[in-house]
N, C-alpha and C positions, 0 to 999 in steps of 0.2 A: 946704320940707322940714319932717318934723314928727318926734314922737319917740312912740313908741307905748308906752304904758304902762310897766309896768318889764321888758318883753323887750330895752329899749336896742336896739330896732332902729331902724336911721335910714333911711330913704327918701326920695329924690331922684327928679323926675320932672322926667327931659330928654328933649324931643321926644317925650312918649306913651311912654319906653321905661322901667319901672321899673328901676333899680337899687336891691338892699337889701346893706345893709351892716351887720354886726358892731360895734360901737361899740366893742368891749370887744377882739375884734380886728384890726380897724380891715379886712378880708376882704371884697370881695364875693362874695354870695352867690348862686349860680347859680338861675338863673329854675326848675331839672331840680328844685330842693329847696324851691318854694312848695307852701304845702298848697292843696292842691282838694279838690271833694266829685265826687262820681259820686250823686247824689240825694239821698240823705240821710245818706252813708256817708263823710267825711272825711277823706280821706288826706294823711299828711303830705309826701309828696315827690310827684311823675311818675311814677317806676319801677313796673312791672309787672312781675311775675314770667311770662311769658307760661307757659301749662300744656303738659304732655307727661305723656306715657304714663311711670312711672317704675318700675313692678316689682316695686316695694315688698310691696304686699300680700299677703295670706295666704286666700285663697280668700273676699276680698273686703274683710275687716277691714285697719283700720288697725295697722300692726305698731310697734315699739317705733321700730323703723329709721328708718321713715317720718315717724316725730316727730320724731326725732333732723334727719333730711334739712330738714325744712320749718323747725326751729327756727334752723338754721342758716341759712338766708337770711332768718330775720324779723329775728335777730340781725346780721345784712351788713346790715342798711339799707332790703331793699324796704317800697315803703309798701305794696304791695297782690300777696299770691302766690296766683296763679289756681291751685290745687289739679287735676292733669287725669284725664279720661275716666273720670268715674265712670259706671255701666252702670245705667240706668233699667229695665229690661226683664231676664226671666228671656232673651229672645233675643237677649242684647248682650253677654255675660261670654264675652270675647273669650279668654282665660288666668287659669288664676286666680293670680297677682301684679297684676290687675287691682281695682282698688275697686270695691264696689259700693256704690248707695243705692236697690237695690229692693225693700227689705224694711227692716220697721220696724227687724229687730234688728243692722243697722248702726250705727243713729243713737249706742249708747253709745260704739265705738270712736272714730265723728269727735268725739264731742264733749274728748275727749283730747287732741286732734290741732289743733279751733281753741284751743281754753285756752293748747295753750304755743302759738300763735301768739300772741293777744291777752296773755300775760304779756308777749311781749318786742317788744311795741307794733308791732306792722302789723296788716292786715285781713288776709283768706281769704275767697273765693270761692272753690267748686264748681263745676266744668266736670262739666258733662252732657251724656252719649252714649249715642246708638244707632250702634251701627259697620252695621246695614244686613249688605247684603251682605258689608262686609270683615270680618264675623265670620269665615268660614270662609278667609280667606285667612293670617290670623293664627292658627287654629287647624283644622286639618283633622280632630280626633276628635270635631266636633260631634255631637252627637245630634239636630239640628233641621238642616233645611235656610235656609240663611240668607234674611232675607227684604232686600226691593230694590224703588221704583218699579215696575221691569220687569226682567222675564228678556229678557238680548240673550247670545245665542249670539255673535258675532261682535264681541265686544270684546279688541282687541289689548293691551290695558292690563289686565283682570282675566279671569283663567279660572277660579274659585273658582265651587261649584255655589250656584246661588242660584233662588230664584223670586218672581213678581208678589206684593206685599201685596194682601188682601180688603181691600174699604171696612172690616170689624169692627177685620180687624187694625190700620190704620191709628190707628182711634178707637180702639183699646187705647194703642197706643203713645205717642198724646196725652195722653191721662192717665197713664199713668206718667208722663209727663215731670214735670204737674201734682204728681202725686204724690210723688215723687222731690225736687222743689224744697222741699217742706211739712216732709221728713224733712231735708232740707238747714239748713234756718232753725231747725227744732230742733235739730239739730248745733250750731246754732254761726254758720254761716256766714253773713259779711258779704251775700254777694250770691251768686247764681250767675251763670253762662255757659253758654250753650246752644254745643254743638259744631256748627258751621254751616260747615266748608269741611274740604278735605281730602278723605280718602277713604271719609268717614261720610254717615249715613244723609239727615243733612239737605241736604248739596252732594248728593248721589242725587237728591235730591227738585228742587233748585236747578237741575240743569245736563238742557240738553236732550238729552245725550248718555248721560245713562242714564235720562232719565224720559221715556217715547216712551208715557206713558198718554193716554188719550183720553177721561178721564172729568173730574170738576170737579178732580183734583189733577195733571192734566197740562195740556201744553199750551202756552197761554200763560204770560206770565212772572208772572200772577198768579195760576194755576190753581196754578203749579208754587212759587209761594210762601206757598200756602194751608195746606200742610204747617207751616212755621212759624209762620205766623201763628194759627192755631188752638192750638197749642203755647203762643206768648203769653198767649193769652186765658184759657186753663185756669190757666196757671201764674197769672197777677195774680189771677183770680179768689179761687185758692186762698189766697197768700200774701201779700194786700191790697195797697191802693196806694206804698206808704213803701218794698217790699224792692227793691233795686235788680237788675234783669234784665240782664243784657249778653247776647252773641252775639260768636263769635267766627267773621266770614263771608269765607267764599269771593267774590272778585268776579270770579276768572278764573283758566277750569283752564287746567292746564298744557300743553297743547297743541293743535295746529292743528286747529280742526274740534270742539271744544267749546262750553261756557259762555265767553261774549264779556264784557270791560269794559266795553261801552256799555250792555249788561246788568245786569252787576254793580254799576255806578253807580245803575244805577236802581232794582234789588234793596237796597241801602243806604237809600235815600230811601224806599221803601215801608216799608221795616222800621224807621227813625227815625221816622217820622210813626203806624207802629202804638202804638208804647210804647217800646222797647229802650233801655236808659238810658245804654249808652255800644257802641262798636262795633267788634272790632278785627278791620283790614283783614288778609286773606292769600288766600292760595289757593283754588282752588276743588280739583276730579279731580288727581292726578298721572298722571304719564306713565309713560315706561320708565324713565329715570335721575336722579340726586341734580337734574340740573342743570333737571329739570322737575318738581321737586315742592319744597314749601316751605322743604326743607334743603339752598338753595342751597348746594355747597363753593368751596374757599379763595378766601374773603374775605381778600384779601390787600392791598388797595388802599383808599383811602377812597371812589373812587368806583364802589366793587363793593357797599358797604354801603347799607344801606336801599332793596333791592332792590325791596320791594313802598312805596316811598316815595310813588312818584308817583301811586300808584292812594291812598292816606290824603290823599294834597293836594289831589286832587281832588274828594275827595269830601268832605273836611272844609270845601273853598270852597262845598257847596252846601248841608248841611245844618248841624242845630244842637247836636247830641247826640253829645257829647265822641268822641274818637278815639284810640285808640291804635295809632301804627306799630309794626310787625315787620318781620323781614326782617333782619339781618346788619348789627344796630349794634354798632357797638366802641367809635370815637371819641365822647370828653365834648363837644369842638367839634361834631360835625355834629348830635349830639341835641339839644346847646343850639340850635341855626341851627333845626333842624325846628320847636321850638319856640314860640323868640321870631318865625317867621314865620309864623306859627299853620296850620300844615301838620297839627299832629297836639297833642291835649291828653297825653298819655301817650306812652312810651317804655318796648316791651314787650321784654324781653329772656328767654332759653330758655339756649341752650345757651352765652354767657358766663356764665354763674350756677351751670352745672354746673361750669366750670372755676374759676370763684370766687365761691363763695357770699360773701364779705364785699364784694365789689366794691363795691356803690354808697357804702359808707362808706368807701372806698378813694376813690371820684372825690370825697366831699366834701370830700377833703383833700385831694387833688390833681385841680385843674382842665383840665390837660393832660391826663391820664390817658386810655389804650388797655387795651381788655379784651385780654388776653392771648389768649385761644383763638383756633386757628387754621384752626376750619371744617373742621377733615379727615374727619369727621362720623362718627367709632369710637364717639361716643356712642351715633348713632343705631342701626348695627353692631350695641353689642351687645344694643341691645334687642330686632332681627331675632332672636336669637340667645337672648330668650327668657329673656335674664337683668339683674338690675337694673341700673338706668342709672346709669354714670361714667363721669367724664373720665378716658379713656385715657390722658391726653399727663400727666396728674397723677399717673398712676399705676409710670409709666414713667421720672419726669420724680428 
């Protein structure tokens, strides 16, 4: 056992398993509160703020609200809040309470927005989107017809008007991405995240259930992962080797007769060996109901939680480039276990964060500790519905 400097931490190493402990409280200290880095970027605890669509915005700009929203979970604890779906593309501004970073004169409102995050000590990353086809689904007065892989008449999961991208269009929308991450790092922000599952443009590209092209970005699973990967390249090229890149992917849609996990495992592994500096596991397409798309409801049990667990354990056994679980964590006990059995380096949580922004400073003080929300998914509700995101049952409550 040794004593580290004058942080009076004392560490004890039985059987390979660190315990650190508080001298001064005499307290162990949960494995969910060691610092790690994701590349070059730091963080003090696990926790992830996982990203969502939030409302906030003002026909793209960051709003006073919206700093007030994020300061509050920099303030609860997280080490790192994934900021979501910002719109790279004039053909992405799905609403406007949607962000955008397709034009330079976004950059002075984020840069507002990481400042009170790094005042009150966490990181920020920028999640970047093309919603693809689900533009028009989430907004039917478009003035563009949405673009998509492939136009298929015969999908019982989306009927929103959409059509085939041209090889130009394609290569447009690469570079925005590139471009879009460049205004990102002048904002401010720590890293971004490529939006890669769900019902956006990248899982379009990903799942062979809406990409039926027959050219070099269809096809095979690495025809049809050539979308991303070109995306990669532009982006490092632009904002050199040190900014750290993640992705947030799909390994498997929600339903029978789509993108497969034998797939998705192996779309993981392609995409960690491109560059992608950390990777978090979730969904691919949704289906018709809550119960097949990534906002599993009532998480009621412990063993209903960490629903997409086993697809992060998997795939964290085969590559190298850190991990973070989603899916319907509550309990402090099972995140710790996913952990210390290195199932996943990060613990990405969404909608207990909406119900309690202070939470993770809440589990450092209590190691039993259960997130209160109860998955009845009214957050997700009222964002259908077009208006900013809160916890109903807080509201009510």
């Amino acid at each position: 056992m040794n004593f580290m400097g004058d942080t009076r931490i004392l560490i004890i190493r039985i059987k390979k398993t660190n315990i650190q402990l508080d001298v001064r409280g005499g307290k162990a200290m949960s494995i969910l509160f060691e610092s790690i880095s994701i590349k070059n970027m730091t963080l003090k605890n696990r926790f992830v703020r996982s990203a969502t669509y939030d409302g906030f915005a003002d026909n793209g700009y960051v709003t006073n609200q919206q700093i007030k929203f994020f300061s509050e979970l920099a303030e609860g604890g997280v080490s790192l809040i994934i900021a979501g779906m910002a719109n790279v593309h004039p053909t992405d501004q799905i609403l406007p309470m949607q962000n955008s970073i397709a034009r330079d004169e976004f950059v002075d409102s984020f840069k507002k927005l990481t400042k009170a995050v790094h005042d009150r000590d966490s990181k920020i990353a920028l999640q970047l989107v093309h919603a693809g086809r689900a533009a028009s689904l989430f907004n039917s007065q478009l003035d563009y017809t949405s673009l998509a892989p492939s136009c298929i008449g015969d999908d019982p999961y989306y009927k929103g008007e959409h059509r085939a991208m041209t090889e130009s269009e394609i290569w447009e929308i690469i570079q925005a991405f590139g471009d879009a991450a460049v205004r990102a790092k002048g904002s401010g922000f720590d890293a971004v995240q490529l939006h890669g599952a769900h019902a956006y443009l990248l899982m379009q590209f990903l799942s062979p259930f809406t990409n039926r092209r027959d050219d070099q970005w269809g096809g095979s699973l690495k025809n049809r992962l050539r979308f991303h990967r070109e995306i990669y390249t532009d982006i490092r090229k632009k904002v050199g080797e040190d900014y750290p890149i993640l992705i947030k992917l799909g390994v498997q849609d929600g339903f029978l007769g789509g993108f497969e996990f034998n797939e998705g495992k192996q779309a993981a592994k392609l995409l960690a060996d491109i560059g992608f500096d950390a990777l978090e596991i979730s969904q691919g397409l949704r289906g018709k109901d809550y119960e097949e798309t990534e906002f599993r409801p009532q998480i009621n049990s412990l063993n209903k939680e960490a629903y997409f667990g086993n697809w992060a354990r998997e795939i964290k056994g085969e590559i190298n480039v850190p991990i973070m679980m989603v899916g319907g964590l509550k309990s402090l006990s099972l995140m710790e276990e996913k952990i210390q059995n290195k199932e996943a380096d990060f613990i990405s949580l969404c909608r207990p964060l909406l119900s309690e922004p202070g939470l993770i400073n809440d589990f450092k003080t209590n190691k039993k500790g259960k997130a209160r929300c109860i998955s009845c998914n009214k957050c997700v509700d009222v964002i259908l519905k077009g208006k900013s995101v809160y916890c109903v049952q807080n509201a009510t409550s």
